[in-house]
N, C-alpha and C positions, 0 to 999 in steps of 0.2 A: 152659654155654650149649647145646654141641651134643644133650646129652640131652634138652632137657623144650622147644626153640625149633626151630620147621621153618614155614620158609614164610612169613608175613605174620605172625606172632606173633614170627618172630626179628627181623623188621623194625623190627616196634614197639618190642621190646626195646632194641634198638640205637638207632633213635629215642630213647626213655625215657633211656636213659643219657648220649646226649649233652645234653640239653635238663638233666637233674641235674649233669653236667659244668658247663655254662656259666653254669647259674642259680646253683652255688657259687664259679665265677671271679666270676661280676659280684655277691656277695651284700652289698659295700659298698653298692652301688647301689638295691639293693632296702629298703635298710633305712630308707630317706629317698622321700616322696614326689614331689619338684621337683628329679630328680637324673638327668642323660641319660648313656647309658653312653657312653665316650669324652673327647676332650682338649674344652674349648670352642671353639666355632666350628663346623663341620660339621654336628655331630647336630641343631644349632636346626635347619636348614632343613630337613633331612628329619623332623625332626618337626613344621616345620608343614605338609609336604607329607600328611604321615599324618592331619591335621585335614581340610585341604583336599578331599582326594579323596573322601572320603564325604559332605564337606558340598554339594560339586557336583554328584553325581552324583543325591543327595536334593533336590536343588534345582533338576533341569536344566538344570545351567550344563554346559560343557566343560571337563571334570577337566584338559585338557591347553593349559587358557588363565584366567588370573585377571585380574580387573582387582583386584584387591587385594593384586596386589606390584606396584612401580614406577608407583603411581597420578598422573597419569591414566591415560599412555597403554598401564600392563596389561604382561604378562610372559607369553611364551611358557614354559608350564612342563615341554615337552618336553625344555628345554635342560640344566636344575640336576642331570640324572641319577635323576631321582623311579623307584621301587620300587614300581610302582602296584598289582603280581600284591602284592605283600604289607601295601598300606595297606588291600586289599580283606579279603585275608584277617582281617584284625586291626581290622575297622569294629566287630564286635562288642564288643572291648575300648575300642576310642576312644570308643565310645558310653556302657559303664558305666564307664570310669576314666580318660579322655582321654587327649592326645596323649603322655605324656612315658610312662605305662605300655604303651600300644601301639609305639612307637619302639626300646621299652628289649626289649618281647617281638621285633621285629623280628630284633634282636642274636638272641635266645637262639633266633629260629627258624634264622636263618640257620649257625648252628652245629649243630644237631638235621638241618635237610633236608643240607647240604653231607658231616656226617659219613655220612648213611646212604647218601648216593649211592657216595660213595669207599668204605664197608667194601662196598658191592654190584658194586663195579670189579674191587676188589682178592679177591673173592671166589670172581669166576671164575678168576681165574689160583693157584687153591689152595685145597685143600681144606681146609684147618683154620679153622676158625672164628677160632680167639684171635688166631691169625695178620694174618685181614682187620682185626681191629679192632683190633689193637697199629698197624697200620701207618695205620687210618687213622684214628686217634686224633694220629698223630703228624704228619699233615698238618691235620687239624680244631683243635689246637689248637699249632698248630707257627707260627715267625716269620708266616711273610704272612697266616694269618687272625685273631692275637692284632692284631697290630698295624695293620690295617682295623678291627676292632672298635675299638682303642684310639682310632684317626683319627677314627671316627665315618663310618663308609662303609659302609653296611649295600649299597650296589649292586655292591660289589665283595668283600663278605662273604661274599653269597650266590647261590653259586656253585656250588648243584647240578647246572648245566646241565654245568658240564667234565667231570663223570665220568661222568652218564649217555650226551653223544653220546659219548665216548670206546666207552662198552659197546654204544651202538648200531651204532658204524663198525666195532667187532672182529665185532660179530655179522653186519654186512653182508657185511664186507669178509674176512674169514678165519673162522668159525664157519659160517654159513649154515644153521645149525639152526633159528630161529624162523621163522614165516610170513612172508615178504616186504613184504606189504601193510605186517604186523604193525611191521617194521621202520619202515617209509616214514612210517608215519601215525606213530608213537613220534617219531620222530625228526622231524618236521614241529614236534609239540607240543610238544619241548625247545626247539628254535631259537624257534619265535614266544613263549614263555616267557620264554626268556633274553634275549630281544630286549627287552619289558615290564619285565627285572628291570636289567639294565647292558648298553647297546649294544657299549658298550668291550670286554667282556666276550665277547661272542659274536662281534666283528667279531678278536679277536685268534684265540680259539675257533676259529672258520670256516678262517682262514688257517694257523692251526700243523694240524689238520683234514688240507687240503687238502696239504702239506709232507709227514705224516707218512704219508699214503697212498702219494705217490710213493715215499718212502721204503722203505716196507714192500714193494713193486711190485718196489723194487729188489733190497734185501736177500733179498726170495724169488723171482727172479728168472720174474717175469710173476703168474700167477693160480695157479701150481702145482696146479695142479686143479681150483681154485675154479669157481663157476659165475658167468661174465658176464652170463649172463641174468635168475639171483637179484638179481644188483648193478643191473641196469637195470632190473627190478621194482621194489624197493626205493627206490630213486630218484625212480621216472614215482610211487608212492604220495605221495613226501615235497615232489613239486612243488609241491601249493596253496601252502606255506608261504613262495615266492616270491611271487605276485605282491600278497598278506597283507604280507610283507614289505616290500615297493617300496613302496605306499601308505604305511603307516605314515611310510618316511622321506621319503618327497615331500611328505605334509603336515607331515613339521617343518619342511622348507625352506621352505615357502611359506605355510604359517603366519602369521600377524600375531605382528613379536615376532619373528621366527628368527634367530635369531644367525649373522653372517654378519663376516667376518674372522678374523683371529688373537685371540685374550684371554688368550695364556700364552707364554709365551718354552717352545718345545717340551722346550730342553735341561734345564728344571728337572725335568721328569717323568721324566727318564732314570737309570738308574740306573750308576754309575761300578761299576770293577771290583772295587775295594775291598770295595763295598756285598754283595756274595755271599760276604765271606770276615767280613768284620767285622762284630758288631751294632753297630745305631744307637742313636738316640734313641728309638723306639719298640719295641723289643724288652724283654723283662722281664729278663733276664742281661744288663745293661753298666749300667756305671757314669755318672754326669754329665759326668766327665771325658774319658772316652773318647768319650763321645758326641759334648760341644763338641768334640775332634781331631779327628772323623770331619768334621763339619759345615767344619771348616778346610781341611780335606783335598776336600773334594769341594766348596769356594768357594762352600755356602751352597744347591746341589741339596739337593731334598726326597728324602727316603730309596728313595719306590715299593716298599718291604717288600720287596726283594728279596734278602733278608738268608737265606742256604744253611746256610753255615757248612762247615769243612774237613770236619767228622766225614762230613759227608752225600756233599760231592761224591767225596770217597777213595771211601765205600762203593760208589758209582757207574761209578766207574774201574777198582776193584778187580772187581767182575763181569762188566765189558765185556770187561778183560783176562784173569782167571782163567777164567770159562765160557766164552767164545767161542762164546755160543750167538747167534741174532739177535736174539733177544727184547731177552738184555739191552744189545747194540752198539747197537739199535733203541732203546731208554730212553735210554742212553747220548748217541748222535747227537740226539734231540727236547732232551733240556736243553741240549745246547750250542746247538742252536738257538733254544729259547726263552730262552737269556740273551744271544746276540747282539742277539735282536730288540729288546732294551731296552737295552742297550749303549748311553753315549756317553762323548764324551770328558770328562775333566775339567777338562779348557781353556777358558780362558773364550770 
């Protein structure tokens, strides 16, 4: 790769492989025309959110209101987590081979844009090419986004937005080599993106964000050179995408139709501790058996893909402790923190 790929053609390359990657996991799928990728249940509704969205938007209705769920009185469809940056993309396909082929390309985009973003993360921090893509190969099709696909959850699939702010905040916040502006406006169009693709997503995003900056603040004990001025250029750039923001969720609140209460007992979404060391039911390595003990063991909690496994988190520990460098105490400290965040009990 590194000899004949430089630039936007390695990109593509990388792109091309994942999209060849996913289109041979899902090639059961493709071989049948009325066949959604995933368990049933889930993928219906996002695929008739993929019908919907083009038919609205060519009709002048409001993509993000139908009266054709919940008739008479209509369905706010802010709420079901709809993927509307990518039912737009794929209107071309809905239109010559309808819903369940554009649903099914969703899948295989959200493994194509999520791989390139992570080999483009993991790219800066190493020079070797095979290196970026063995490792983000191994997160593109590793436990949590096999088993979203498998769910039928293309809003939690696709998930380009976690590595590109990731690259935007090292660039802001310890690199400071790209233009400021360059940064602000970048980083504006990820969040209002990821915002469009899973709110869940970006508001988890935003706060691990925000946690790992102190952190890093810490561990390098202040700005260690850095320039505050860069950071607060880069920032006043990436404002618009607040008050773009705030609209957006103040018309789902208020919306005709906005979903207002509880509609899930919180603790089924949590994942127990078990869930990071054991695969579940949705993982492709466990058996049916194992799976029903898990489902026994954690009193009937849905799984949340939060499935690690020993091999991963050892290697984790092992570089925190062996290099003692910050980078990796720094990786080290954000996963224990992004597995508390989801952490409950398995009490009833």
């Amino acid at each position: 790769m590194s000899r004949f790929a430089t630039g936007g053609k390695l990109y593509a390359l990388v792109a091309g492989f994942y999209v060849l990657l996913a289109m041979l996991w899902t090639m059961p799928v493709w071989l049948h025309s009325d066949r959604l990728i995933g368990l049933p249940g889930d993928p219906i509704s996002f695929a008739w959110g993929v019908a919907w969205v083009p038919y609205a938007i060519s009709h002048g209705l409001n993509p993000y209101y139908t009266a054709y769920l919940n008739a008479p009185w209509g369905a706010n469809y802010m709420w079901p987590a709809p993927v509307v940056i990518y039912d737009l993309l794929v209107w071309p396909l809905t239109t010559l081979g309808g819903p369940i082929l554009s649903y099914n390309s969703i899948i295989v985009l959200g493994f194509a844009t999520t791989g390139t973003a992570t080999f483009g993360l993991f790219l800066r921090f190493t020079s070797h090419r095979w290196t970026a893509l063995l490792a983000s190969a191994m997160f593109t099709f590793g436990p949590y986004m096999i088993s979203e696909a498998w769910g039928g959850h293309p809003d939690l699939l696709n998930v380009a937005g976690i590595p590109l702010m990731a690259l935007l905040l090292y660039e802001m916040l310890v690199r400071q080599k790209w233009p400021a502006r360059l940064v602000g406006l970048a980083l504006a169009l990820v969040v209002l993106l990821q915002a469009l693709t899973s709110e869940e997503v970006l508001a988890s995003s935003l706060s691990l964000a925000l946690l790992g900056a102190l952190l890093l603040w810490w561990l390098h004990r202040g700005l260690n050179g850095r320039s505050i001025a860069y950071i607060r250029s880069a920032l006043m750039w990436a404002v618009p995408a607040i008050p773009l923001l705030a609209s957006y969720f103040i018309y789902q609140l208020l919306a005709p139709g906005a979903l207002h209460g509880q509609n899930a007992d919180p603790g089924r979404f949590s994942a127990p501790i078990l869930s990071f060391f054991f695969p579940g039911g949705t993982q492709l390595f466990t058996t049916s058996a194992w799976a029903q003990t898990i489902v026994v063991l954690w009193q009937g909690k849905e799984e949340l893909s939060s499935y690690l496994g020993i091999p991963l988190i050892a290697v984790l520990a092992w570089a925190a402790i062996r290099r003692q460098s910050r980078q990796s105490v720094w990786v080290l400290l954000m996963a224990i923190i992004s597995l508390l965040s989801v952490v409950h009990s398995s009490a009833p």
